[in-house]
C-alpha positions as CSV (number, residue, x, y, z in Angstrom):
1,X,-128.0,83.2,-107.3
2,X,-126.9,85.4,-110.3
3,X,-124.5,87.1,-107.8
4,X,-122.4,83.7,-107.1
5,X,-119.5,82.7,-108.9
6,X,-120.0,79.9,-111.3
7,X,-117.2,77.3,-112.7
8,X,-117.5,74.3,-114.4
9,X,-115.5,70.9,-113.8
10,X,-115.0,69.6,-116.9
11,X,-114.1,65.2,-117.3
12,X,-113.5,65.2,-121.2
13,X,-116.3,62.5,-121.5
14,X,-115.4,59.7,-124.7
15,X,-118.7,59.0,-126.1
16,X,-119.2,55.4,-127.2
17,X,-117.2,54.7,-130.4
18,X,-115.2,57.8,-130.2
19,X,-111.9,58.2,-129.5
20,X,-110.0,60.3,-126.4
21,X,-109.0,62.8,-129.0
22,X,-111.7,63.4,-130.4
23,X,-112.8,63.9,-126.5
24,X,-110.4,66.5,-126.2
25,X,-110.7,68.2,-129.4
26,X,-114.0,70.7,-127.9
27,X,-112.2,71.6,-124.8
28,X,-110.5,74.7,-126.0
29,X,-113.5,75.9,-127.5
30,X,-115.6,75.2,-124.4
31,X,-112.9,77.4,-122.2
32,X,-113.1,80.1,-124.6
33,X,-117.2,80.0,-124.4
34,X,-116.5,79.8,-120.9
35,X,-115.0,83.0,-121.0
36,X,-117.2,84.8,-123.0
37,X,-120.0,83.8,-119.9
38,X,-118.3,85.3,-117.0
39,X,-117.4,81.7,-115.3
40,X,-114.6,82.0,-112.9
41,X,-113.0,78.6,-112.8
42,X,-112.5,75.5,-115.3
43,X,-110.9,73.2,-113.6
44,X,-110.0,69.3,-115.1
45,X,-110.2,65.9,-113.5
46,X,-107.0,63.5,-112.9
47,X,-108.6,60.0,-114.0
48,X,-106.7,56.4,-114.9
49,X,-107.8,53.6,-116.9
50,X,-111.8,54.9,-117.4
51,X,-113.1,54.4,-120.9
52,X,-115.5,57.0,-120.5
53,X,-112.9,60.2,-119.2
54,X,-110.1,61.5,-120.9
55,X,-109.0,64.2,-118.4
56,X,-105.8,62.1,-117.4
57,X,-103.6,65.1,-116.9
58,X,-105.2,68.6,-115.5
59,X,-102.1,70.0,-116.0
60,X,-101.6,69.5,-119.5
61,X,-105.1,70.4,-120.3
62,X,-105.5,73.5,-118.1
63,X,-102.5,75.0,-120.0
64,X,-104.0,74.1,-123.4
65,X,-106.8,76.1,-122.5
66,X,-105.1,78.6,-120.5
67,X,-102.9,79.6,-124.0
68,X,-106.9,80.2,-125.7
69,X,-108.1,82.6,-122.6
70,X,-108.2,85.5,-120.9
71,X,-109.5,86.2,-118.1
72,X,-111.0,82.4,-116.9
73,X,-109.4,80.9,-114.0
74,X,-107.8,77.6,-114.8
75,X,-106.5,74.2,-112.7
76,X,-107.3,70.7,-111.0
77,X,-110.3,69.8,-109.9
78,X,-108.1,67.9,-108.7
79,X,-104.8,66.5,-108.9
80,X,-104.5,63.7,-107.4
81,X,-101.5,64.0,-104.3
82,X,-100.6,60.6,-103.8
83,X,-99.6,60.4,-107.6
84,X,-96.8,62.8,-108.0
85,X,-94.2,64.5,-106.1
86,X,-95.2,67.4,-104.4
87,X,-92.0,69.5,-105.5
88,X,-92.9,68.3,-108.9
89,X,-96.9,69.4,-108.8
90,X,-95.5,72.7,-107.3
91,X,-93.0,73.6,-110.2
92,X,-95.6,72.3,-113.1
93,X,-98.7,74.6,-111.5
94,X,-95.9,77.9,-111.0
95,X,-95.5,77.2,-114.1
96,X,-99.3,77.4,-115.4
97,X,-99.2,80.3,-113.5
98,X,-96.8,82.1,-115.2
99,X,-97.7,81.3,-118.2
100,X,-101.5,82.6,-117.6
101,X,-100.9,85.7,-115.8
102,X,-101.4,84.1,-112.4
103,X,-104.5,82.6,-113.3
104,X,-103.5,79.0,-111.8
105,X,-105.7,76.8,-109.7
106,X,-104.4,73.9,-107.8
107,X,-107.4,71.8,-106.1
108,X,-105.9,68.6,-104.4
109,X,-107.6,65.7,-104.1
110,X,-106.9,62.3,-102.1
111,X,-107.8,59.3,-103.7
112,X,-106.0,57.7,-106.5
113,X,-108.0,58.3,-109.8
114,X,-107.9,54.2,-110.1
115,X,-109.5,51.5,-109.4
116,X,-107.1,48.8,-110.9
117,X,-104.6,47.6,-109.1
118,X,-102.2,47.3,-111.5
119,X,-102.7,50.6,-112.6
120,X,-102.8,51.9,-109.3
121,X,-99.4,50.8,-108.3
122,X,-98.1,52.1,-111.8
123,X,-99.0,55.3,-110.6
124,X,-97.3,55.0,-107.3
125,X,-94.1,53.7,-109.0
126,X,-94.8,50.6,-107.2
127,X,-95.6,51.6,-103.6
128,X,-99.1,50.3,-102.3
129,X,-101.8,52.9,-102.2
130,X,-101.0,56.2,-99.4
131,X,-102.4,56.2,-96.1
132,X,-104.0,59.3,-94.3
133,X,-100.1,60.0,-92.9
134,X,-98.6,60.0,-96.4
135,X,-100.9,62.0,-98.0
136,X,-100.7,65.0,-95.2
137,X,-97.1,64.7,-95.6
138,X,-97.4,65.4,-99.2
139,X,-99.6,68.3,-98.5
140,X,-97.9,70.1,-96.3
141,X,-94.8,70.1,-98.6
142,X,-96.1,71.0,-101.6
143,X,-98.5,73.9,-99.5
144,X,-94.6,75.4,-98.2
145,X,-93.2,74.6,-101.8
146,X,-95.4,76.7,-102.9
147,X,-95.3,79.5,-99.8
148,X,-92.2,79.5,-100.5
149,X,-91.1,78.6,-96.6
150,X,-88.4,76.4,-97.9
151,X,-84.8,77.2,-99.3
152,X,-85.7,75.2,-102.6
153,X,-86.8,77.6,-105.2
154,X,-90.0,76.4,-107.4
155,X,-89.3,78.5,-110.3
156,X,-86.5,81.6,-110.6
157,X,-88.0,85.1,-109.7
158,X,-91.3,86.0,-108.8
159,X,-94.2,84.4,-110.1
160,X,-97.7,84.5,-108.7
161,X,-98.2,80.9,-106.9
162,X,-101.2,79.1,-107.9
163,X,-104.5,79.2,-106.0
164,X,-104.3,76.2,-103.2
165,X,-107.9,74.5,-102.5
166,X,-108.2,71.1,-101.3
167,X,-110.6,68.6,-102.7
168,X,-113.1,66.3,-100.1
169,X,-116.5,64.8,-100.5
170,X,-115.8,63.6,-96.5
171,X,-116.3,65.0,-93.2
172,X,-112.6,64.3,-92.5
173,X,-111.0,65.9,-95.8
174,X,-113.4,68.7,-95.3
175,X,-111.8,69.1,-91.5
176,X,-108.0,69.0,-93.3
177,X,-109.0,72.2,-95.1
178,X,-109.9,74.0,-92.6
179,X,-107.1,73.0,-90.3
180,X,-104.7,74.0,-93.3
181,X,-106.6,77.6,-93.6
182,X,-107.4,76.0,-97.5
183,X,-110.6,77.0,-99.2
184,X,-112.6,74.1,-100.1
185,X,-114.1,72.4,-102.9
186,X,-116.7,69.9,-102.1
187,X,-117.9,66.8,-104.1
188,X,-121.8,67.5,-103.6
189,X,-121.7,65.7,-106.9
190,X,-120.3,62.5,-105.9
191,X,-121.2,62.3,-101.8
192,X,-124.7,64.6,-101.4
193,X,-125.2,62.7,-98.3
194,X,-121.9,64.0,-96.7
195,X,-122.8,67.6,-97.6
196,X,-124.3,69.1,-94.6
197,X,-121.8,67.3,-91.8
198,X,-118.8,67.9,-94.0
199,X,-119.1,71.7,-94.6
200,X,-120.2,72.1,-90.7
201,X,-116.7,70.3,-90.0
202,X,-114.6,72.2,-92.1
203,X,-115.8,75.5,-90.8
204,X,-115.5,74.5,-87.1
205,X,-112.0,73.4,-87.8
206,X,-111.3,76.3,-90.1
207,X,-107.9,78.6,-88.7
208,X,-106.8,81.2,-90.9
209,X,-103.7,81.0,-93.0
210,X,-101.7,82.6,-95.7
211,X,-104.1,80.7,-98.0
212,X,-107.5,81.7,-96.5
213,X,-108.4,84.3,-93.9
214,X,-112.3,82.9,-93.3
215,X,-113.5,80.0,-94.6
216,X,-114.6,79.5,-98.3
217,X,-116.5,76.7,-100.2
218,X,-117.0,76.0,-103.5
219,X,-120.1,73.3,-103.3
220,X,-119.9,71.1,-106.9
221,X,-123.5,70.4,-108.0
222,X,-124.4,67.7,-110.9
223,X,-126.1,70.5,-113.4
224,X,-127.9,68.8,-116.7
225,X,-129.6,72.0,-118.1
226,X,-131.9,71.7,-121.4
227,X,-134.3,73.4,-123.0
228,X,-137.0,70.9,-121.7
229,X,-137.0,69.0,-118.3
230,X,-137.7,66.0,-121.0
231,X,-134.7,66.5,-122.8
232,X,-132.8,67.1,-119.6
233,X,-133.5,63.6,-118.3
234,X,-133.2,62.6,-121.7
235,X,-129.4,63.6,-122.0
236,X,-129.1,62.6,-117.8
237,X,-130.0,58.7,-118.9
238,X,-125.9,57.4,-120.1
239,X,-124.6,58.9,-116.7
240,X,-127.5,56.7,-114.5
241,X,-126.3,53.6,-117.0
242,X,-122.5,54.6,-116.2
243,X,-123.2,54.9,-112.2
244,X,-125.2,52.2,-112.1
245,X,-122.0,50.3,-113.9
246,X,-119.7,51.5,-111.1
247,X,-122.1,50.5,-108.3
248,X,-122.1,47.0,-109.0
249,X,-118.5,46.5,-110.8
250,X,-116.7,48.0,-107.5
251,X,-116.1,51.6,-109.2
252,X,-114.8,50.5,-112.9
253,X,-116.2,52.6,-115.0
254,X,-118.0,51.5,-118.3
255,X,-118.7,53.2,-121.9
256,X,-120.5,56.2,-122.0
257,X,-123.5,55.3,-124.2
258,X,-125.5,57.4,-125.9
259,X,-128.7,58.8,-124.8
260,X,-131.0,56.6,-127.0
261,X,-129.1,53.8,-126.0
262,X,-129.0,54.4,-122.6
263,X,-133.2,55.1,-122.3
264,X,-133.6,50.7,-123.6
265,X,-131.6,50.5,-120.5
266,X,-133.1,48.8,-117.9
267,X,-132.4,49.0,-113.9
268,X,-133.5,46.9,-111.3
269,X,-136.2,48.9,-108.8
270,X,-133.7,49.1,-106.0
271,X,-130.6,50.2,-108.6
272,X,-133.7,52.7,-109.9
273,X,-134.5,54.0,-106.5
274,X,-131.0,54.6,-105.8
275,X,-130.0,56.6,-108.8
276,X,-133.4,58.6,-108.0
277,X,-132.1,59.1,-104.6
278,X,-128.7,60.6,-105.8
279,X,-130.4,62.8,-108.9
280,X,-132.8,64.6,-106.3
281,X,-129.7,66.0,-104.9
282,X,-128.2,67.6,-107.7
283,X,-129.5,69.9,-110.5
284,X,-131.6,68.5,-113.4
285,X,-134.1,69.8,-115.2
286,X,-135.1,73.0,-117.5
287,X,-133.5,76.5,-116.7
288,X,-136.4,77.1,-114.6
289,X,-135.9,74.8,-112.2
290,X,-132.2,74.5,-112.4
291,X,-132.0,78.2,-111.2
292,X,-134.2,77.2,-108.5
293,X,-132.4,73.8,-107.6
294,X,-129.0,75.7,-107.3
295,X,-130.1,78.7,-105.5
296,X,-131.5,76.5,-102.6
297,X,-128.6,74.4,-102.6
298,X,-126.8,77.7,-102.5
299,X,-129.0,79.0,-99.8
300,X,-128.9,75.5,-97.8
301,X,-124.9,75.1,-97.8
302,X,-124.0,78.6,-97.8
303,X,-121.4,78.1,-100.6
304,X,-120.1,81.3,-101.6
305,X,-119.0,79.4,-105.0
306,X,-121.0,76.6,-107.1
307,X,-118.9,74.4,-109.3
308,X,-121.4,72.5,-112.3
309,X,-120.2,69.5,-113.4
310,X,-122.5,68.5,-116.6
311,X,-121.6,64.6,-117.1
312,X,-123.1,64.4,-121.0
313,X,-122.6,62.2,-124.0
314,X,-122.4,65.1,-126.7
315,X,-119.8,68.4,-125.7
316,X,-122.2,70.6,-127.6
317,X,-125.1,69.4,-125.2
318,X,-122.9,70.2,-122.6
319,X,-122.0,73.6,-123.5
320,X,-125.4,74.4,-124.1
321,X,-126.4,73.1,-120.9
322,X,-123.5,75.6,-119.3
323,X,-124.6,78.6,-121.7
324,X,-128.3,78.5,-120.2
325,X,-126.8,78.4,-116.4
326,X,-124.4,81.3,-117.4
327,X,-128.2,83.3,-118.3
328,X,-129.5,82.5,-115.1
């Protein structure tokens, strides 16, 4: 594995108590760490209303950490379509661009970021959530924005255009990439079950485009990396409490506890299975078997990127966890 790309997606987790600043505070840092480890890509979550993420805006806080970097590529993971105006996203992610030396990402994602309704209409200005229609619309505008294949200019001059990849932890958003020639970035860490069928999809359906010659996946992995396995499932423990929250609330997210307070936590045996079900899939455990765990996911899915995404109460936990992934 110590030949494949590795990137981090990074949520800005709010431990219990603490503020979204203070959330926000380690990120520059952690991109310049980042950078010191060889990782290719950070890229930042678009959430609403969650009080346990603060990554709200990936644009703002790819270009904070963009300013801080060198080499590190930098972007959404993703933004979220229906939410803005595609001529909008493709001016603000020239932009990031240009101002990192053409080291912009932009990874497109479908769903909303919400789950209140309020909210979620808030975003839209209004308008009741997008349907399959609307959001391909949006796609292939801001994919010829930013091809240029359109008499509106994005930005004056030329500038580099930012990386297109399209988000999907489905079979169908999996098969929009590949018709669209886009690589793809798949949420192994959200839908393990859709893995297999969704990456076969995408590569029947895959025709080559200015984007993307061949096909090309990034496969996101859950990746809790400790010194110990016992401290690994140690720091895993507020994550289960937060998932087993949004299994039974409808997907609203709760606080992020800590991990002592999250191991008096108690879960029902079918909640337990469940959650045992879903951490099987991922990466969790000493650097030992984390090595292990990604290379045969690696080996299994034939990703040709792996994306960790280390959901932790404390950031320096978190950047430890990426510093011993970044020896493997």
């Amino acid at each position: 594995m110590s030949d494949l790309p590795l990137s981090v997606l990074e949520l800005a987790l709010v431990e219990s108590g603490r503020t979204a600043a203070e959330a926000l505070a380690p990120l520059a840092g952690i991109g310049q760490r980042l950078d010191e480890l060889g990782y290719r890509r950070l890229w930042f979550a678009e959430h609403h209303g969650s009080p346990a993420i603060a990554s709200a805006s990936p644009q703002v806080l790819a270009s904070h950490v963009a300013a801080v970097t060198s080499r590190l590529r930098i972007g959404s993971g993703g933004v979220l379509a229906p939410n803005h105006a595609p001529f909008v996203l493709a001016e603000q992610f020239a932009t990031l661009s240009a101002l990192s030396g053409g080291r912009a990402d932009l990874g497109i994602g479908r769903g909303p970021g919400a789950v209140d309704p309020e909210l979620l209409r808030t975003l839209r200005r209004g308008a009741e959530p997008a349907d399959e229609a609307e959001y391909h619309s949006d796609l292939d505008d801001l994919l010829r924005y930013l091809g240029r294949d359109t008499k509106l200019r994005v930005l004056p001059g030329e500038v580099v255009a930012p990386e297109p990849w399209l988000l999907s932890s489905s079979p169908a958003g999996a098969a929009l990439a590949g018709e669209r020639g886009l690589p793809l970035a798949f949420a192994h860490h959200i839908r393990p079950d859709n893995t297999a069928a969704s990456l076969a999809r995408y590569r029947e359906a895959f025709r080559p485009s200015p984007w993307r010659s061949r096909p090309h996946v990034l496969l996101a992995v859950e990746t809790v990396c400790a010194d110990t396995d016992a401290q690994a499932q140690h720091l895993v423990g507020p994550m289960n409490v937060l998932k087993s929250g949004i299994l039974t609330t409808g997907g609203q997210d709760t606080e992020l506890l800590s991990p002592d307070q999250a191991a008096a936590h108690e879960f029902t045996p079918e909640m337990a299975e469940q959650l045992g079900h879903f951490r099987a899939a991922q990466a969790h455990g000493d650097p030992e078997y984390v090595a292990g765990r990604l290379s045969e996911l690696a080996e299994q899915t034939a990703a040709d990127e792996l994306m960790i995404v280390t959901p932790v109460y404390d950031a320096a936990a978190r950047l430890h966890s990426y510093e011993l992934v970044a020896g493997f």
